[in-house]
C-alpha positions in Angstrom: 10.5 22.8 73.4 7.8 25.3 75.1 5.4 26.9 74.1 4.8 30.3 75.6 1.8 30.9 77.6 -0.1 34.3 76.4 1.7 35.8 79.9 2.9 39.8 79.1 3.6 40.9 82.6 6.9 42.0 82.0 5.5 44.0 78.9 2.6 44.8 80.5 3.5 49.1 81.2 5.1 49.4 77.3 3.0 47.2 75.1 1.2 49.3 73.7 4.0 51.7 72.7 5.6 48.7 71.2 2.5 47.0 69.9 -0.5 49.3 70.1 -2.6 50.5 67.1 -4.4 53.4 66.6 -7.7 54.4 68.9 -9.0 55.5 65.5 -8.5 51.7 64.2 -9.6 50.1 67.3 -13.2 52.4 67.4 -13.6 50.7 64.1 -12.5 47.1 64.8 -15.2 47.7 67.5 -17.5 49.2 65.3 -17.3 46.6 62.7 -17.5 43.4 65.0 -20.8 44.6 67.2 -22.3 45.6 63.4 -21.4 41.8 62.2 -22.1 40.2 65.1 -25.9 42.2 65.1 -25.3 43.0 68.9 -28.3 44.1 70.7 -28.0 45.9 73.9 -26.6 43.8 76.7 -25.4 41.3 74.8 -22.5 39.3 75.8 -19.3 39.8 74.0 -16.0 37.8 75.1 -12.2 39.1 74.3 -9.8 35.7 74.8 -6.6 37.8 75.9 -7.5 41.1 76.2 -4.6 42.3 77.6 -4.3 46.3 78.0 -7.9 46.6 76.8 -6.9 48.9 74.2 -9.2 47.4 71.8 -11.6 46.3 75.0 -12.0 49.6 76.2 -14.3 50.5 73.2 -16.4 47.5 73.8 -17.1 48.7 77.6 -18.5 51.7 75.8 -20.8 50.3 73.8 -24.5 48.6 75.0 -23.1 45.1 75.3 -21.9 43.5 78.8 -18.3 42.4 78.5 -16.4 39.8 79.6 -12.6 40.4 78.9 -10.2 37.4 80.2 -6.1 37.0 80.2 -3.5 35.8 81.7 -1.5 38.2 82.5 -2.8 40.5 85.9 -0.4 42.8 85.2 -1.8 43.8 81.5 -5.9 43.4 83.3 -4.0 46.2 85.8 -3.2 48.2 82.6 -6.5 47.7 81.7 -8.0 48.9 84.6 -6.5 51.7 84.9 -7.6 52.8 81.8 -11.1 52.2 82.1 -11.0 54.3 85.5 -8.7 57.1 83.9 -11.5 57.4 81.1 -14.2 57.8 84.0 -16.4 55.3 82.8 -19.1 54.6 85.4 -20.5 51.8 83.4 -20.9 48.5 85.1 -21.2 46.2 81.8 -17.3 45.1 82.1 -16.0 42.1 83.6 -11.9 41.7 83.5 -10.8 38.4 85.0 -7.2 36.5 84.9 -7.9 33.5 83.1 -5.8 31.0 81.7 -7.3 30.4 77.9 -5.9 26.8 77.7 -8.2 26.2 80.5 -12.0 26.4 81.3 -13.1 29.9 79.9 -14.7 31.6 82.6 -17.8 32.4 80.7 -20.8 30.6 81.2 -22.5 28.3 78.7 -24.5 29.5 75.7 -24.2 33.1 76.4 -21.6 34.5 74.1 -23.2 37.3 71.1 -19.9 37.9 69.9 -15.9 36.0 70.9 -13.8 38.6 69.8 -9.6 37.7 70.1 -6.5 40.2 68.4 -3.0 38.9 68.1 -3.7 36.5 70.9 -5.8 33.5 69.9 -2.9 31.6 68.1 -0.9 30.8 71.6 -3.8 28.8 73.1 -4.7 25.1 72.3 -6.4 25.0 68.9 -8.8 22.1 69.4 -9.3 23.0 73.2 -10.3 26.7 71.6 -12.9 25.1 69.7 -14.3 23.4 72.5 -14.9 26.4 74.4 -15.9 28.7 71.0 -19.1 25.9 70.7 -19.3 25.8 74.6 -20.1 29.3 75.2 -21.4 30.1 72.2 -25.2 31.2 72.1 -27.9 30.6 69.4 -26.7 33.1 67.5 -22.7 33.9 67.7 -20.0 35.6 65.8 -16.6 34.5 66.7 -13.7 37.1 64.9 -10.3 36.7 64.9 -8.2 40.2 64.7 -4.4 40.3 62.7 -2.3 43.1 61.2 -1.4 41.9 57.6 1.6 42.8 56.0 2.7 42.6 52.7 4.6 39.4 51.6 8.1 41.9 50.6 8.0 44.0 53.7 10.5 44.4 55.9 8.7 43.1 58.9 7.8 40.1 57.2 10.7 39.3 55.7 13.0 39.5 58.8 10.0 37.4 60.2 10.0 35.0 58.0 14.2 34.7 58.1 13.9 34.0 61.7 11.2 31.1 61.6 13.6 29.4 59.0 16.9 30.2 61.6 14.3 28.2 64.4 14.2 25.7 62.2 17.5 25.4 61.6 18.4 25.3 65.0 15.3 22.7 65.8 12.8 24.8 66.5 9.3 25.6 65.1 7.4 28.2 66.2 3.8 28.6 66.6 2.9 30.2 63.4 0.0 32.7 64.1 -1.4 32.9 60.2 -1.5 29.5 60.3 -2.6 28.1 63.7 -5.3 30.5 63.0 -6.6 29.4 59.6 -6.3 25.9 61.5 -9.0 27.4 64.1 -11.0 28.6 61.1 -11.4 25.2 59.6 -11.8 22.7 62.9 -14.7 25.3 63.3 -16.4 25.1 59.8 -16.3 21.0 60.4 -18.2 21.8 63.4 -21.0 23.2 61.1 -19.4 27.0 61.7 -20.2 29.3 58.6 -16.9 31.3 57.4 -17.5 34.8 56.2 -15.1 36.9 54.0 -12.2 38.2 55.8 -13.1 42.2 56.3 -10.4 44.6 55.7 -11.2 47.4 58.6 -8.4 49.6 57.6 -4.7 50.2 55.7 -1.9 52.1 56.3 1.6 52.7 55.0 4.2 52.3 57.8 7.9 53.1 57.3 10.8 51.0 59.1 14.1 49.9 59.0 15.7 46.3 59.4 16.9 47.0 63.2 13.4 48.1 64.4 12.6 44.7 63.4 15.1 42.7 65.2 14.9 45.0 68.2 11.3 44.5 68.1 12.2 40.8 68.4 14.6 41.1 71.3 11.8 42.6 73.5 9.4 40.0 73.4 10.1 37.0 75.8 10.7 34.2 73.5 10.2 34.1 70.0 7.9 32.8 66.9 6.1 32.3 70.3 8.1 29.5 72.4 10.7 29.8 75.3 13.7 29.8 74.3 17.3 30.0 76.5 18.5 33.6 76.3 21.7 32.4 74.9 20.1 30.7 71.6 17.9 33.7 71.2 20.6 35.9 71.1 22.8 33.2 68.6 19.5 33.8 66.7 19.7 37.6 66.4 22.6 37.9 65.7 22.4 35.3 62.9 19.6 37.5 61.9 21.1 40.5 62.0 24.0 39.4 60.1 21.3 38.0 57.2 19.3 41.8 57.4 22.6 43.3 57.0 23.9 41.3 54.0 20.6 41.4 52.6 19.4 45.5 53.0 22.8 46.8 53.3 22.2 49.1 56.3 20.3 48.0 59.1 19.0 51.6 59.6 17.6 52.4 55.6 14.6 53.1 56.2 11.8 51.3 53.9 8.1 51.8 53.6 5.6 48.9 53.2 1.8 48.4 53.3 -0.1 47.2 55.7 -4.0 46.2 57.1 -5.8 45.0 59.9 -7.8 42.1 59.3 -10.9 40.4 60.9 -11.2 36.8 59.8 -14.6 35.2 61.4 -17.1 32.6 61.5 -20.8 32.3 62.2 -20.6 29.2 64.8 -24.4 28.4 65.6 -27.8 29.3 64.3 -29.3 30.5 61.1 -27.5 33.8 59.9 
């Protein structure tokens, strides 16, 4: 079995019709993150796969310098673009392609704030740490970003039908709730202080089973490892057969609640 590597090219033009949020939420994940993190002007602040920069972007136009690394040169092009689009003339940004299971190319002790959405979870959890102390300077925030969704939604359920169908089939994928809360605690045994998880917005949202499992299809593996195109599709449809017996019809449309949340610690000094 492998693991995927946090590499989007292929997605790199839609991804954020298929997975974007709102400029309105990411102003205020910004907002919220430089307020915790008490950043000063030009402080360093670090996104681990920043990807379109659609969060990012709000950073660049803050005070802080910014360091955003990925993978994926086809999402940093994405990002680029936007940056330029926008006209920004500032010269605090610094987009590099980076693999995060290697080195970090940030330098030591000089992180304010390590900033990660939807992203951290694919890397190495105890090689994360390592570089989270690393760069971290004497006073650093380090917040993980996640959309939350209610235990009896949709999206969860069919999420939660096709981690049991990996298992079934021998698989186990990578479990982003979890591999994070796993990041959360390695770091607090490192003398890291937790902080209450803060609930920067909720929304309603209304979608139907296939949305779901077309969501699904478009991503290059899934529960985040490779897979052969042929067991990924036996997997669909295994899951589409379970949404249909279990909704009725795949396109009832159902609404659900859900939240962004930023779980963080305080890795060094005296907050």
């Amino acid at each position: 079995m492998e693991f995927l590597t946090p590499s989007f090219d292929a997605q790199a033009n839609n991804y954020d019709q298929r997975a974007g949020l709102s400029e309105e939420l990411c102003r205020q994940i910004v907002k919220v993150a430089l307020a915790y993190g008490e950043v000063q002007p030009n402080d360093l602040v670090v996104e681990v796969g920043a990807g379109t920069g659609i969060i990012g972007q709000w950073f660049v136009q803050s005070s802080c310098h910014y360091i955003g690394f990925d993978i994926s040169p086809k999402m940093l092009e994405v990002y680029k673009s936007r940056l330029y689009s926008n006209k920004s003339n500032k010269d605090n940004w610094t987009l590099l392609t980076a693999d995060g299971n290697e080195k970090w190319p940030v330098a030591d002790a000089t992180a304010r704030v390590i900033f990660s959405s939807r992203a951290i979870h694919l890397l190495d959890t105890k090689h994360t740490v390592n570089e989270l102390f690393r760069v971290a300077s004497d006073r650093t925030l380090f917040f993980i970003g996640r959309i939350q969704r209610h235990k009896y939604s949709i999206k969860e359920q069919i999420r939660q039908q096709m981690q049991k169908l990996l298992q079934s089939h021998g698989l186990s994928g990578k479990g982003g709730e979890k591999k994070q809360r796993q990041l959360m605690e390695l770091c607090v045994q490192r003398g890291a202080k937790e902080i209450e998880p803060v609930v920067v917005s909720e929304w309603k949202v209304t979608s139907t089973p296939q949305e779901s499992i077309d969501n699904w299809q478009k991503k290059p593996g899934l529960g985040g490892i490779n897979l052969g195109q042929e067991i990924k599709q036996n997997i669909l449809e295994e899951l589409q057969l379970w949404a249909k017996a279990t909704y009725g019809r795949l396109d009832e449309q159902m609404e659900s609640q859900e939240a962004y949340i930023l779980q963080g610690v305080y890795l060094v000094g005296d907050w």
